[in-house]
C-alpha positions as protocol buffer text, in pm:
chain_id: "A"
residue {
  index: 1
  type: UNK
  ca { x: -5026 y: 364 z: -9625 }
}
residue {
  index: 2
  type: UNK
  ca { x: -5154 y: 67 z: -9392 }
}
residue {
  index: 3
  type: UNK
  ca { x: -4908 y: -137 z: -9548 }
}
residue {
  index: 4
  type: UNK
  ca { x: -4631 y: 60 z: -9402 }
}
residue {
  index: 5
  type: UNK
  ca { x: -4819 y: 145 z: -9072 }
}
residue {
  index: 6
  type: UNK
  ca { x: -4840 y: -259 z: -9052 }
}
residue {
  index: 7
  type: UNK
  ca { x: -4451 y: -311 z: -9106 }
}
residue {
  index: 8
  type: UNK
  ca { x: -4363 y: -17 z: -8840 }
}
residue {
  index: 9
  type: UNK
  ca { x: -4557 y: -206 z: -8597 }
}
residue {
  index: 10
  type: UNK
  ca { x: -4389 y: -540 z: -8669 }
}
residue {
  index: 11
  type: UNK
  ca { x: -4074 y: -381 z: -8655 }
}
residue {
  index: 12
  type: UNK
  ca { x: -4118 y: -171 z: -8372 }
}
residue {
  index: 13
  type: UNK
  ca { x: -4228 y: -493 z: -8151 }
}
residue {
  index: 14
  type: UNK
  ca { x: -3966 y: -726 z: -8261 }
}
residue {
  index: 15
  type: UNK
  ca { x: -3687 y: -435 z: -8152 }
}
residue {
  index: 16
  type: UNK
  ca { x: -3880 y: -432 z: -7823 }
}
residue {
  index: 17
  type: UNK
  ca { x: -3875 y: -785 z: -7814 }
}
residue {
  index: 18
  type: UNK
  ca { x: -3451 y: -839 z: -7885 }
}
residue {
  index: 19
  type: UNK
  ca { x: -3415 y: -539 z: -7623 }
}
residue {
  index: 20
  type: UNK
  ca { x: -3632 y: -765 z: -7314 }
}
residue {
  index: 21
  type: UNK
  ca { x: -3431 y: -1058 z: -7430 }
}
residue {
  index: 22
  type: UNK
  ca { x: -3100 y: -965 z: -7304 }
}
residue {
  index: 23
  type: UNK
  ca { x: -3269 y: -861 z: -6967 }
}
residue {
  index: 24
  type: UNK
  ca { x: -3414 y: -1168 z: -6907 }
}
residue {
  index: 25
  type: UNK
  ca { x: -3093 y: -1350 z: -6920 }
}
residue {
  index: 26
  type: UNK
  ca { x: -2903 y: -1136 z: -6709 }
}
residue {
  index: 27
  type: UNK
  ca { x: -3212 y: -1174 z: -6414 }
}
residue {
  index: 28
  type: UNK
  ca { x: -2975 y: -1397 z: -6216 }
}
residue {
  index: 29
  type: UNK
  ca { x: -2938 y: -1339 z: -5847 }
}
residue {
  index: 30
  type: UNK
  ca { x: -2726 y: -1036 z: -5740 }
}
residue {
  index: 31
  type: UNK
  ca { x: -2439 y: -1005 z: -5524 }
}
residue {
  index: 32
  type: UNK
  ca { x: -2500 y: -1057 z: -5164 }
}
residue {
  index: 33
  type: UNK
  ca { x: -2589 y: -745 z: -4957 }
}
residue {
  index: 34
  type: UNK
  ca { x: -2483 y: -620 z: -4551 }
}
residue {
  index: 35
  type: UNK
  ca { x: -2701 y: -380 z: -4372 }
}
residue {
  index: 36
  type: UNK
  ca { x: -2400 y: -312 z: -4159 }
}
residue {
  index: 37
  type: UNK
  ca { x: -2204 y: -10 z: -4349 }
}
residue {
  index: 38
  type: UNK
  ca { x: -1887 y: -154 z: -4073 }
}
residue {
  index: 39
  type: UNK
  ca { x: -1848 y: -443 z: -4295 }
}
residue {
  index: 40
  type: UNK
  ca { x: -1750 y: -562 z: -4678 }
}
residue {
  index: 41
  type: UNK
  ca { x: -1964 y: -815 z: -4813 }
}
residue {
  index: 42
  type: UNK
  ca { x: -1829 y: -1134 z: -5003 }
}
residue {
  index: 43
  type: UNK
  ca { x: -1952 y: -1393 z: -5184 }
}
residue {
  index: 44
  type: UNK
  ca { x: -1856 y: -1767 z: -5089 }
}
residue {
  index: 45
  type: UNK
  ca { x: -1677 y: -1954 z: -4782 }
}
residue {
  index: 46
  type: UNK
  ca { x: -1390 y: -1863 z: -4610 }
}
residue {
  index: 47
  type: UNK
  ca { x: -1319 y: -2094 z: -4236 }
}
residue {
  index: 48
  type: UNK
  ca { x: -1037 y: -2118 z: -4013 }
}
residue {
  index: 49
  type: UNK
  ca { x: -1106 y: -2420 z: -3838 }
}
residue {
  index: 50
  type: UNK
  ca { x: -845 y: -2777 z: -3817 }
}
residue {
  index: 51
  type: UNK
  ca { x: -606 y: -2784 z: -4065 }
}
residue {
  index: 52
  type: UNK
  ca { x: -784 y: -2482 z: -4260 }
}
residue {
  index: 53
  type: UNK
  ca { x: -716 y: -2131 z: -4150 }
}
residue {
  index: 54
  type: UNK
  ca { x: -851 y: -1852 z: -4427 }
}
residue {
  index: 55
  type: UNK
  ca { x: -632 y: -1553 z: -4207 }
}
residue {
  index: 56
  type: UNK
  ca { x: -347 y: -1516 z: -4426 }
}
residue {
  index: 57
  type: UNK
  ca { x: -506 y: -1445 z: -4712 }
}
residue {
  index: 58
  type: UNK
  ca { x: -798 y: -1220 z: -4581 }
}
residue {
  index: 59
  type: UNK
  ca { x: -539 y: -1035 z: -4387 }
}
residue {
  index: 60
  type: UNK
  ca { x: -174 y: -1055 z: -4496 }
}
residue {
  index: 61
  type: UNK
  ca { x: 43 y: -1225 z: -4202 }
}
residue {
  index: 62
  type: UNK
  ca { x: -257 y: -1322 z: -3988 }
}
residue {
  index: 63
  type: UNK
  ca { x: -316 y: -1597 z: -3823 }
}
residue {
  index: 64
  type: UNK
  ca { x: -647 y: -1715 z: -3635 }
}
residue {
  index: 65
  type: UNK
  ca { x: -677 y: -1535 z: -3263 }
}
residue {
  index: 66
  type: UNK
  ca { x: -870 y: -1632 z: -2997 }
}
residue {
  index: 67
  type: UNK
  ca { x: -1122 y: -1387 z: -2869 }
}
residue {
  index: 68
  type: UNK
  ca { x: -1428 y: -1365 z: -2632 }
}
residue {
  index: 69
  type: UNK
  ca { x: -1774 y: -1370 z: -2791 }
}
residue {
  index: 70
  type: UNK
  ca { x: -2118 y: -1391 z: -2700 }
}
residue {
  index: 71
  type: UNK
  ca { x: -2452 y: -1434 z: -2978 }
}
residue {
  index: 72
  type: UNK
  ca { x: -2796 y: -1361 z: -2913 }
}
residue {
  index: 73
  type: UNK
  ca { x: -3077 y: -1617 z: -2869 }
}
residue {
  index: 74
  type: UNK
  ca { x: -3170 y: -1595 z: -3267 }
}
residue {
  index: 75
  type: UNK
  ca { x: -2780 y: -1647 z: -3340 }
}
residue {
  index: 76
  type: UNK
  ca { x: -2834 y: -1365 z: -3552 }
}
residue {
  index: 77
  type: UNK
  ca { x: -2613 y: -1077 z: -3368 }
}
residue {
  index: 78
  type: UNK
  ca { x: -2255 y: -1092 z: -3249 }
}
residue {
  index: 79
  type: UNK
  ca { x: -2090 y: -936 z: -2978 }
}
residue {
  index: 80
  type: UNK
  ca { x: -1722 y: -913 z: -2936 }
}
residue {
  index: 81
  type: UNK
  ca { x: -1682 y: -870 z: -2531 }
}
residue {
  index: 82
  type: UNK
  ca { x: -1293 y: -981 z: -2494 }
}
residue {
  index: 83
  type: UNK
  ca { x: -971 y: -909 z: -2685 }
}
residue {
  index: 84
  type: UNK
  ca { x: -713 y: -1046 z: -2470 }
}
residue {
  index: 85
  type: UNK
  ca { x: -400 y: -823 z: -2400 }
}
residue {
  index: 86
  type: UNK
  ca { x: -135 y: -1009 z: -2578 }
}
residue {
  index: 87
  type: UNK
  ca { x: -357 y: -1034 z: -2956 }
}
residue {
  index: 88
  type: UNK
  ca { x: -343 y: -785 z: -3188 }
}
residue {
  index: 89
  type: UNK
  ca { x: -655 y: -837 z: -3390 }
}
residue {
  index: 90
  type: UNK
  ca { x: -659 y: -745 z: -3794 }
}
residue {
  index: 91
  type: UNK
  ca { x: -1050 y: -852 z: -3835 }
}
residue {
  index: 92
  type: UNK
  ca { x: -1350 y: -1070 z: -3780 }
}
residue {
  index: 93
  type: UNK
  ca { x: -1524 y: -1280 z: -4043 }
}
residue {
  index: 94
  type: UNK
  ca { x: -1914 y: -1360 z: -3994 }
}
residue {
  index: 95
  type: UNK
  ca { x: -2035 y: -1565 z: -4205 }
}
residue {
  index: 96
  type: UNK
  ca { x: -2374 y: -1633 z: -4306 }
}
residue {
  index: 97
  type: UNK
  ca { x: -2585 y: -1829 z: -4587 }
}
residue {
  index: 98
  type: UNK
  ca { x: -2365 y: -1800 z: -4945 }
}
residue {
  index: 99
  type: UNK
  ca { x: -2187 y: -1518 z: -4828 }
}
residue {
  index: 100
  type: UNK
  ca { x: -1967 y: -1340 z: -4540 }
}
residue {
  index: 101
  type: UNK
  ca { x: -1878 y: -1008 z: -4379 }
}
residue {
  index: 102
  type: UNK
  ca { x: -1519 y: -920 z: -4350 }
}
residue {
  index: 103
  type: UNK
  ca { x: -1491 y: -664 z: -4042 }
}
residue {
  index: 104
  type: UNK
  ca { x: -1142 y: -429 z: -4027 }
}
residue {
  index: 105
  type: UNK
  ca { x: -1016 y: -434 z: -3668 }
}
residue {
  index: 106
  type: UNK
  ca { x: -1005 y: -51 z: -3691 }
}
residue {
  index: 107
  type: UNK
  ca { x: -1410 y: -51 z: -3787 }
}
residue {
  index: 108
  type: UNK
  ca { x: -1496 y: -236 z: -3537 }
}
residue {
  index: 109
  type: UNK
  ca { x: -1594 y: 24 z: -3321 }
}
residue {
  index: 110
  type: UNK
  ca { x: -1756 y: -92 z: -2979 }
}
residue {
  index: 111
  type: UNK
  ca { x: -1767 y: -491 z: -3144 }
}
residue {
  index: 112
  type: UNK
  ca { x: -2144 y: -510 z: -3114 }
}
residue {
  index: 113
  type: UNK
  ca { x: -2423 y: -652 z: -3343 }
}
residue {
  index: 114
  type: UNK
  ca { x: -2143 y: -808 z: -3564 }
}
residue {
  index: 115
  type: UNK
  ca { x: -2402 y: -973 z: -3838 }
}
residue {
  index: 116
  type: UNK
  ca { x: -2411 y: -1191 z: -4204 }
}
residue {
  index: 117
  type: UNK
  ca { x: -2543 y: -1087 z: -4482 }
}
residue {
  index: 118
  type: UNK
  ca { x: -2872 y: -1030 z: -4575 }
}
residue {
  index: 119
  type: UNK
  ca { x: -3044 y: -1334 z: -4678 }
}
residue {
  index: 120
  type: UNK
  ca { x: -3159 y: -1342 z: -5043 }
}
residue {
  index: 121
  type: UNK
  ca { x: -3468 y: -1149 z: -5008 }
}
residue {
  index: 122
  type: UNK
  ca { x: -3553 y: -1138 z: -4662 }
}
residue {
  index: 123
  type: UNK
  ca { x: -3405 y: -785 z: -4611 }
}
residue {
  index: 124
  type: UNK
  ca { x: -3261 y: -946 z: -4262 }
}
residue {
  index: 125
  type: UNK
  ca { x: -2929 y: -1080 z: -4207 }
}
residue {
  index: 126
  type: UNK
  ca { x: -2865 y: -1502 z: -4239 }
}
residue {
  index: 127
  type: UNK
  ca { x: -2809 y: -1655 z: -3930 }
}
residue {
  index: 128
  type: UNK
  ca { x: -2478 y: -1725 z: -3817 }
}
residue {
  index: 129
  type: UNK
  ca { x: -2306 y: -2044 z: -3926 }
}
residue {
  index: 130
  type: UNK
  ca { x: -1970 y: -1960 z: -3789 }
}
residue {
  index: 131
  type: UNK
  ca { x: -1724 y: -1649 z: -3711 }
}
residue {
  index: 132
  type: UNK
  ca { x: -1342 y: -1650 z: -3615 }
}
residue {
  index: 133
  type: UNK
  ca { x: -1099 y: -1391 z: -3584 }
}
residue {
  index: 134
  type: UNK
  ca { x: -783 y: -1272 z: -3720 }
}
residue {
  index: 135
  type: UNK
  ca { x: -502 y: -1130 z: -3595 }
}
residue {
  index: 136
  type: UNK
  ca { x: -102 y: -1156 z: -3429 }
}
residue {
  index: 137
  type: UNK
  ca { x: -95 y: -1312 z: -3090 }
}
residue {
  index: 138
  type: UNK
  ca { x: 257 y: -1279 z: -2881 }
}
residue {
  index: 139
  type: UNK
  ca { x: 320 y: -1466 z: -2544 }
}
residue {
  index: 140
  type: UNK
  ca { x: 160 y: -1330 z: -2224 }
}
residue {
  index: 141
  type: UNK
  ca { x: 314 y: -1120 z: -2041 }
}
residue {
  index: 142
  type: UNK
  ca { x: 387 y: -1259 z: -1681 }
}
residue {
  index: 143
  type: UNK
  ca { x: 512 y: -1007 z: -1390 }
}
residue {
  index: 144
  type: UNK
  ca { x: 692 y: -1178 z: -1145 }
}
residue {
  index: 145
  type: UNK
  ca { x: 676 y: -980 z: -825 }
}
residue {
  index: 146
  type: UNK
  ca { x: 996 y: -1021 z: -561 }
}
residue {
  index: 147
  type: UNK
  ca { x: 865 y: -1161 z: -209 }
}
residue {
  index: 148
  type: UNK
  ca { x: 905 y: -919 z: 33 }
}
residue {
  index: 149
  type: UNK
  ca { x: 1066 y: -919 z: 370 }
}
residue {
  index: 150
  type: UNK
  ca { x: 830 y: -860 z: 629 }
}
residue {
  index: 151
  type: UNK
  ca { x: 967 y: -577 z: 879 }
}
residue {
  index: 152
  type: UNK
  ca { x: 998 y: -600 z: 1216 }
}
residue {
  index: 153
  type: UNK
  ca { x: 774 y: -441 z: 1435 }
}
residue {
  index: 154
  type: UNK
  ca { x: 958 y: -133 z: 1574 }
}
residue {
  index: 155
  type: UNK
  ca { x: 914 y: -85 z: 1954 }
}
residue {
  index: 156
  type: UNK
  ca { x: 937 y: 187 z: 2159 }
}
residue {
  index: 157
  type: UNK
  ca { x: 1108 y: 148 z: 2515 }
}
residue {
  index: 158
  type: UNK
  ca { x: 1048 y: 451 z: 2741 }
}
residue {
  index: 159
  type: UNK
  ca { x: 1267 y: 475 z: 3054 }
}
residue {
  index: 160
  type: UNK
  ca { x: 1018 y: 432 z: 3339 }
}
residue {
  index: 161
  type: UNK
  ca { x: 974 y: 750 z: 3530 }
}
residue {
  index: 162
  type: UNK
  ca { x: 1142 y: 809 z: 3876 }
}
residue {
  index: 163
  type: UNK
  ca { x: 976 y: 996 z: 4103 }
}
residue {
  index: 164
  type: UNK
  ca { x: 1212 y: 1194 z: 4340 }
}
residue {
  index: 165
  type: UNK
  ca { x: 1005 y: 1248 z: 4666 }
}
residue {
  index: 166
  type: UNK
  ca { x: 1035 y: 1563 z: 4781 }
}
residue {
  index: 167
  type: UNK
  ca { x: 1076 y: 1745 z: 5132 }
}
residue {
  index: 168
  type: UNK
  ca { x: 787 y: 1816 z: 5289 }
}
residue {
  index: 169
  type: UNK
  ca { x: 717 y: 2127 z: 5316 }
}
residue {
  index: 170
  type: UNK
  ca { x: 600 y: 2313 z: 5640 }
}
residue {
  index: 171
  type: UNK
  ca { x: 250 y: 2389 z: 5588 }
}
residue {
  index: 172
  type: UNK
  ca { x: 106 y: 2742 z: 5582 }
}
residue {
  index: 173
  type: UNK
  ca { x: 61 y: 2857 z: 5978 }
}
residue {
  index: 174
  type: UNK
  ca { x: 255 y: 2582 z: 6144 }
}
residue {
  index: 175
  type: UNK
  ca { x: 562 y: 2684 z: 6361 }
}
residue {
  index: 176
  type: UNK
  ca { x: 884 y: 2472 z: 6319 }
}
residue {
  index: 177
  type: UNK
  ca { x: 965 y: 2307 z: 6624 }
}
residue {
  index: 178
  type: UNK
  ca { x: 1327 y: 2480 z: 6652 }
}
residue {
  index: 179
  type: UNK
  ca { x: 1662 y: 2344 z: 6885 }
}
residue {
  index: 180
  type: UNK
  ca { x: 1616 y: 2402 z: 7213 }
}
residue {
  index: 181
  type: UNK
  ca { x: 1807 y: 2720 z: 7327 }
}
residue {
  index: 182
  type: UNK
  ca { x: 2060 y: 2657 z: 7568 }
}
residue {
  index: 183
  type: UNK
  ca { x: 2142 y: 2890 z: 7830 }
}
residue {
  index: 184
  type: UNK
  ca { x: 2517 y: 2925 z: 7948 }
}
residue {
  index: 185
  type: UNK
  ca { x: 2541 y: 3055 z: 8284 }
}
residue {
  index: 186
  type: UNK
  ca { x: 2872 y: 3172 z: 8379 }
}
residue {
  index: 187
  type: UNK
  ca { x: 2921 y: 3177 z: 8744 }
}
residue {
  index: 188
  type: UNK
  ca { x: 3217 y: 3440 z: 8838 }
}
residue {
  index: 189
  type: UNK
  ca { x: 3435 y: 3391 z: 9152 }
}
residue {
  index: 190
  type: UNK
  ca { x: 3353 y: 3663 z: 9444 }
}
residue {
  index: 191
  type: UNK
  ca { x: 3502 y: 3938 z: 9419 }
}
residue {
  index: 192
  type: UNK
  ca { x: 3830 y: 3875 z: 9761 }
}
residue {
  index: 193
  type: UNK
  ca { x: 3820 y: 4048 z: 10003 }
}
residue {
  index: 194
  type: UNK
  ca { x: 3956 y: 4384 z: 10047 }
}
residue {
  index: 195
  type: UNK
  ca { x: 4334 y: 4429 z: 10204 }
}
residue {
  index: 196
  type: UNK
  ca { x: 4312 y: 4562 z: 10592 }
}
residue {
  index: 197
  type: UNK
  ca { x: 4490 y: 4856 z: 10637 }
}
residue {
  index: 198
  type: UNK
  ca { x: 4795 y: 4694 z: 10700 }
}
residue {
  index: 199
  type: UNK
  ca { x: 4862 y: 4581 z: 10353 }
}
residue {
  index: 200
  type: UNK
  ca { x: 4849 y: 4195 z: 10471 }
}
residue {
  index: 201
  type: UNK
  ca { x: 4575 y: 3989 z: 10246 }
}
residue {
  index: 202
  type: UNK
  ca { x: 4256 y: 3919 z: 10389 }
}
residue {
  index: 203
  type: UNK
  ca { x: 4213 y: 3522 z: 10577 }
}
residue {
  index: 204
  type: UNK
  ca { x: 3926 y: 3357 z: 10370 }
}
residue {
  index: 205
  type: UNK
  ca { x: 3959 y: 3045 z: 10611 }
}
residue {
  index: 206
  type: UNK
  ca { x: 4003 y: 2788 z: 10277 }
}
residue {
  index: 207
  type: UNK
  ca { x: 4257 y: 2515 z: 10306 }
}
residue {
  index: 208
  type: UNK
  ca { x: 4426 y: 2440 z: 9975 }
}
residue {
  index: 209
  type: UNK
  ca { x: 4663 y: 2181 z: 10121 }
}
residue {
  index: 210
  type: UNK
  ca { x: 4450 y: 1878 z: 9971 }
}
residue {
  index: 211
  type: UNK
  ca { x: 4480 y: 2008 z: 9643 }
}
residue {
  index: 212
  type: UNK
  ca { x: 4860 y: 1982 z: 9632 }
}
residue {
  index: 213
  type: UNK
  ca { x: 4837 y: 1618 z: 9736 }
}
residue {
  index: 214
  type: UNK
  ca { x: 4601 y: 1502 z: 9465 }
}
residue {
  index: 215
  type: UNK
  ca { x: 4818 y: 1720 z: 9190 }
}
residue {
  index: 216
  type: UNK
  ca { x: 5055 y: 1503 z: 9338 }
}
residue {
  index: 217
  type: UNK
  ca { x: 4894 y: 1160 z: 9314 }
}
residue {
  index: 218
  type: UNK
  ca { x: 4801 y: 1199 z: 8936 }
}
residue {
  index: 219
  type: UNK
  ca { x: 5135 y: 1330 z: 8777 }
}
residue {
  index: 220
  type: UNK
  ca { x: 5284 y: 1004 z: 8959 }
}
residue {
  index: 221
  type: UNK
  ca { x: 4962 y: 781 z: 8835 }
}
residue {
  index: 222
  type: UNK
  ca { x: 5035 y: 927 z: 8494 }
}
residue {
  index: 223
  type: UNK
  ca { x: 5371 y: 835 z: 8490 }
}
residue {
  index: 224
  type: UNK
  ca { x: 5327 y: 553 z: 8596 }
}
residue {
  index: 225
  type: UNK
  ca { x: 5071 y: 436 z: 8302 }
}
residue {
  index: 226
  type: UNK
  ca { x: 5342 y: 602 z: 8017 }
}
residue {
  index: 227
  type: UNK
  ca { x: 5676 y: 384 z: 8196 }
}
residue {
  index: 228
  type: UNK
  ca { x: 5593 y: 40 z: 8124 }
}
residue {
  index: 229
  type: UNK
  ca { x: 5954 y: -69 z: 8277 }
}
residue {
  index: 230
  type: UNK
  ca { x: 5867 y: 181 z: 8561 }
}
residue {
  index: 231
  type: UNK
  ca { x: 5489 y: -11 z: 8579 }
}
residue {
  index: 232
  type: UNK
  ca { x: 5677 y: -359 z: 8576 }
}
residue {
  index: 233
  type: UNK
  ca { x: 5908 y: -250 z: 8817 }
}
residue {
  index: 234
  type: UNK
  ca { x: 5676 y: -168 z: 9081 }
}
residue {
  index: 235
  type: UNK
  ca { x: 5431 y: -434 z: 9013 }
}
residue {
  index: 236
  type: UNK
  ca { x: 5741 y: -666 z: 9092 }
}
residue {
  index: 237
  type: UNK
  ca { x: 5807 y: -493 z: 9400 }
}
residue {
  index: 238
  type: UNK
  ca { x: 5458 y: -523 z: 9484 }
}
């Protein structure tokens, strides 16, 4: 009975023994690990730097972009702060001790805290040996604006005002000075003297005789002025 007892043992410790072995030789160090759930983690060295440029294979038709980054003080963090216009980025690679992150373009998210690895057993990832991106990059776009033609100035020319004097008007309680009225008086002849009883006109004592004379004296001085041969005539006689 100990007999057997004693050969269960041994048997029970060398099965124990062949099952530790094959766990000890697979004890070799795991794959590497990202803290970042943004990012796939692989194993190795990929660069695009020179002559070498890792895009095309990482991300099919690629080719290496530039882009704007800044890293913190530890060179532990990445930020992505510029994509310019004319790139269409496919990814960023971060890479970090024996191993790299690949970040998709579309996992981006806000490009921040872009990180390696962990390193081995540090639970904290490598530091940052290098990083490049990925991506298309066409030609940049330039808008050529036409000069344009300054305007002219439009001015306004108003016709100066005229001002059209008025008449003065006659103020309020003065009396207009009017024409002076001229009086006519018309002086009639006296009335003649009655007829006597004899039916023979009254004698006034006038003498009209002197009137017939100077009647006369200007119907000849008349004609004389319209007869120049009449004029000459008597001038010559004269």
């Amino acid at each position: 009975m100990r007999t057997s007892m004693a050969a269960f043992g041994v048997a029970v410790s060398t099965a124990a023994l062949f099952a530790f072995l094959p766990l000890s030789a697979s004890a070799t160090p795991g794959d590497p690990v990202s803290d970042d759930p943004r990012a796939t983690v692989h194993a190795g060295n990929v660069e695009s730097e020179g002559d070498r440029d890792d895009c095309p294979k990482l991300w099919e038709g690629s080719v290496r972009v530039t882009v704007t980054a800044t890293a913190d003080p530890t060179n532990t963090y990445l930020d992505i702060t510029d994509v310019p216009d004319n790139v269409d980025l496919a990814g960023v690679i971060v890479k970090g001790g024996d191993a790299y992150n690949k970040y998709d373009a579309d996992k981006l998210g806000d490009g921040l805290d872009l990180r390696s690895p962990l390193a081995g057993n540090s639970g904290k990832p490598a530091t940052i040996s290098h990083w490049f991106a990925c991506g298309a990059e066409g030609d940049t776009e330039t808008t050529t604006s036409e000069p344009t033609t300054p305007t002219s100035p439009t001015s306004t020319t108003s016709a100066p005002e005229v001002t059209v004097p008025t008449e003065p008007t006659t103020p309020s309680g003065t009396t207009s000075a009017s024409a002076p009225v001229t009086t006519t008086t018309t002086t009639s002849a006296a009335a003649a003297v009655g007829a006597g009883d004899d039916g023979e006109l009254a004698d006034t004592g006038a003498n009209v005789g002197w009137l017939a004379f100077i009647a006369a004296a200007l119907v000849l001085g008349g004609a004389v002025l319209l007869t120049p041969r009449l004029r000459n005539a008597l001038l010559r006689r004269s």
